[in-house]
N, C-alpha and C positions, 0 to 999 in steps of 0.2 A: 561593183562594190565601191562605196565610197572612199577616198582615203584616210588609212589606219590614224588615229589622233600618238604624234609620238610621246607627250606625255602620258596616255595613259597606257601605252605599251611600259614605258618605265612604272607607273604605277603598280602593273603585272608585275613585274619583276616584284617590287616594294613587299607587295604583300606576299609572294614567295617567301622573301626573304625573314619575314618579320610576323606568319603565319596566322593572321588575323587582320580583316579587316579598321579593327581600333586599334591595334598596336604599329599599323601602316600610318593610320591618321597621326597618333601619336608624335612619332617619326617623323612626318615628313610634313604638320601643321598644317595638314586638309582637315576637313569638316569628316566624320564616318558618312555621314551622306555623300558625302562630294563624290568620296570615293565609291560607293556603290553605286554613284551616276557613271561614272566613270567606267566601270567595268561592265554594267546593264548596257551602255551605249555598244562597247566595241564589243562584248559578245551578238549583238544583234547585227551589227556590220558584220562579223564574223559569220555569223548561221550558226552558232554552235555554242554549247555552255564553255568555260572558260576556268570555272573554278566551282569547284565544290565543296559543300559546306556540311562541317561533320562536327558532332559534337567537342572535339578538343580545337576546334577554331576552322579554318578552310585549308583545301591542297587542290593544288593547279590541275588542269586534267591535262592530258597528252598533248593537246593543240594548246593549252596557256601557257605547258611547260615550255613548249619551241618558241612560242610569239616571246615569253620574258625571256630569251635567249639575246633576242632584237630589243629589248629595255634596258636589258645589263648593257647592252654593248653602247645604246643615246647617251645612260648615265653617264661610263665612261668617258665619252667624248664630249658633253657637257662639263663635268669635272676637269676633265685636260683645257678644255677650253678657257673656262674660271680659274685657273692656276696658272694660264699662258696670259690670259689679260694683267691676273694679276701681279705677274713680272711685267710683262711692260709697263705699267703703270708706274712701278718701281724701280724701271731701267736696269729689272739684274738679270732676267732672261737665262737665270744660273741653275734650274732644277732639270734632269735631263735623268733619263732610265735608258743604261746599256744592258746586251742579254748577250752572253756567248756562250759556247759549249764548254763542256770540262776540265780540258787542256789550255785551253783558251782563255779561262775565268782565271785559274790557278797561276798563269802568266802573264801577258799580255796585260789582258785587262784589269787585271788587279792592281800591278803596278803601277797600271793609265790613272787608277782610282786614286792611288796613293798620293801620285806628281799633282795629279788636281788637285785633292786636298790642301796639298801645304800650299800650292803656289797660285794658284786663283781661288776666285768665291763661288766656284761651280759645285752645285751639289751634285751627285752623281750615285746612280743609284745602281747595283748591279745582281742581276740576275742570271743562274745557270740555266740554259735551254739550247736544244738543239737547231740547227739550222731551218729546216722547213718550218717551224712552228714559230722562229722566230723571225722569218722572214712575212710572215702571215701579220705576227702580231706589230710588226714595222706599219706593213699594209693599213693596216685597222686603226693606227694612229693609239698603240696603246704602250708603245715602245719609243726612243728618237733614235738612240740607232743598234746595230746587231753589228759582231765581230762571228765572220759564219767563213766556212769552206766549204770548197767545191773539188771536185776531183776530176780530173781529166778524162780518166776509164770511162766516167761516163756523165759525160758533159752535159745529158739534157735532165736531170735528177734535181737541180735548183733551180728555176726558174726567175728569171730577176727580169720583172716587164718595165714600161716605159716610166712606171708610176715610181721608181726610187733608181737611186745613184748606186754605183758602188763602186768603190776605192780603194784599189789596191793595196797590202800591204807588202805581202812578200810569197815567197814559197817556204811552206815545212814538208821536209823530208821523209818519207815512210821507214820504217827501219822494220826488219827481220829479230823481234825478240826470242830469244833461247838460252836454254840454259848453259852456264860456262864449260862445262862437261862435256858436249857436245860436239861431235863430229864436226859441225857447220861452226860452231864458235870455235874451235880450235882452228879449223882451214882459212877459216876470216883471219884471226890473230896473226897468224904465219907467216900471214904475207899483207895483209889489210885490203884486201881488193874485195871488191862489194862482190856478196853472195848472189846467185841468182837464183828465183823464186823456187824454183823446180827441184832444189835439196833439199826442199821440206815437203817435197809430195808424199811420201809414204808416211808423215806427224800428223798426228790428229793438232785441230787446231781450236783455240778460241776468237771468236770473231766479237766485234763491236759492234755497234748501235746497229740497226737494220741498213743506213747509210754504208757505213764503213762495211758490213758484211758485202754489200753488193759489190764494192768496190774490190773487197776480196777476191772474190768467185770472177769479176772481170780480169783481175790479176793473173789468177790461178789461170785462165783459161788462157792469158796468151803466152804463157810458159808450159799450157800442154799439158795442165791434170788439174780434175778437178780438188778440191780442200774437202777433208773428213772433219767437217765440226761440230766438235760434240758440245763444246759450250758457249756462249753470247755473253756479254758484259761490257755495261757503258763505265766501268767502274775500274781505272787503273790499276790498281790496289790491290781490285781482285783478279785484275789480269796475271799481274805483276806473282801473285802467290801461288796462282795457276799455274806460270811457267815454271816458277822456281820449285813444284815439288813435283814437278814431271808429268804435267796430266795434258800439255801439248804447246805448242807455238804460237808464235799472234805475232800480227800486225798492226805497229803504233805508231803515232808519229813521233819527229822527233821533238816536240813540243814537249809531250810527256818526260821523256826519258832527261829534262830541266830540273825535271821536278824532283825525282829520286828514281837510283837505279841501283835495285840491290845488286853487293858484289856477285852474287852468282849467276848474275844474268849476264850476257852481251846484246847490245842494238846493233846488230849489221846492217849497212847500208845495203841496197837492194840493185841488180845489175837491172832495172829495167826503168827507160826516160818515164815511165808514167805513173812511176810507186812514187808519189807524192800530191799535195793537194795547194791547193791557192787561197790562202787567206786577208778576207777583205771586208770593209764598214761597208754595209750598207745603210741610207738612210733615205727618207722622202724626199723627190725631186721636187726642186724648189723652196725646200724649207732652207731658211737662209738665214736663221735666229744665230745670234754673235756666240752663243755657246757651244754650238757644233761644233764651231772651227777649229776652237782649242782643244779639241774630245779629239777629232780627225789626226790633228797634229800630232796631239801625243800619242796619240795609237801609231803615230808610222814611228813616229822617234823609239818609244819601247819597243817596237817591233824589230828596227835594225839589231840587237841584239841578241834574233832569238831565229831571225829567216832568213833566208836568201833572196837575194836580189832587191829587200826594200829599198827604198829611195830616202834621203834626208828629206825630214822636213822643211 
């Protein structure tokens, strides 16, 4: 097979998106012919039709929908491309897209957005998403960098290969949520000595994202029993209203517990070295644009605030 033309893979995409071969032209200031050359050629490299044509205009068939999969993602990086010249061009180098998870967004990165604002001309752009996805989208050059954890229990769940950096920022601590009521919050209080996992064996529990669940159940298991959980939730808030009206326990970091912690809750610290996770920027090795630096920086500087063991910047 010859190879695939990547303009007209993005062209796939186009008329995906804009559901007619004249309204693609339109768009994107082809000729309606151009474009129909265009997708006659690669569906024949292809072997196979590509789009189909129905009275309220065209829809992609199963194999156009995967190939404009490979069009969204040219654009994209076409676009980044055209917006990284066009900084340099301009020596401001200042438009940058950060992704963290929930805890992390609400903290950390929020605040990193805030300090940028006032005090450089960095724009900064921020988006909530979980670690694997946003380590993908690092990868794909569709992000510049990601504020993601890792967890010790079980150390081969992130993958960070040769192709991006990552830079520490600190430790956040796992904390044992229950309610103040509570056998385990009362024995915490008495004396403040961090609870061990195994006095919530017999509590049904809420777990977090699929991530943080595993991380759980590796928990549970080196304390000796496994966790009854009956509910899931990447959602604090509805953690947090979970515990307090008695439907089970959870494990949060203490990132969260920054954020708000109603009174009738307690966060105990956890008796076990591995109830805690490693939070850190990842970003593309060797990208070395003068905007990272200051992103990097103030990510470790709000981070002393909020982890253990950061470093000043």
């Amino acid at each position: 097979m010859a190879d695939l033309n990547p303009q007209s893979l993005v062209t796939l995409w186009r008329i995906e998106q804009y559901g007619s071969f004249s309204a693609t032209a339109k768009a994107t200031g082809w000729s309606q012919p151009a474009i129909s050359q265009q997708i006659k050629k690669l569906e024949s490299q292809c072997g196979t039709m590509l789009v189909d044509r129905t009275p309220h205009g065209v829809e992609l068939t199963a194999t156009g929908a995967m190939l404009a999969r490979h069009g969204e993602a040219i654009a994209d990086r076409l676009e980044r491309a055209e917006r990284e010249l066009k900084d340099y061009r301009e020596r401001r180098f200042a438009h940058l897209t950060l992704v963290a998870p929930p805890s992390i967004c609400s903290t950390i990165a929020a605040r990193t957005v805030v300090k940028l604002g006032m005090y450089t001309d960095i724009e900064l752009s921020l988006t909530q998403m979980e670690p694997p996805e946003a380590i993908a989208l690092i990868a794909q050059g569709k992000a510049d960098a990601a504020v993601v954890f890792r967890y010790s229990s079980i150390p081969g769940f992130l993958p960070i290969g040769d192709d991006l950096d990552f830079h520490s920022l600190g430790t956040d601590p796992l904390r044992l949520l229950v309610r103040r009521s509570s056998a385990i919050a009362r024995a915490y209080e008495s004396d403040g000595t961090p609870v061990p996992l195994s006095a919530a064996r017999d509590e049904p529990w809420i777990a977090g994202c699929a991530t943080c669940r595993a991380n759980l159940v590796k928990l549970a298991a080196r304390a000796g029993f496994t966790p009854d959980i009956r509910h899931a939730t990447d959602d604090y808030w509805a953690t947090q209203n979970l515990v307090e009206v008695g439907m089970g326990v959870s494990l949060v970091p203490a990132l969260d517990t920054h954020i708000n912690l109603g009174e009738d809750l307690v966060a105990c610290p956890i008796m076990d070295d591995y109830a805690s996770r490693e939070i850190g920027v990842v970003t593309r090795a060797g990208d070395k644009r003068p905007a990272l630096n200051p992103l990097i920086e103030e990510l470790k500087r709000t981070a002393l605030r909020y982890l253990i063991g950061g470093k000043p910047a």
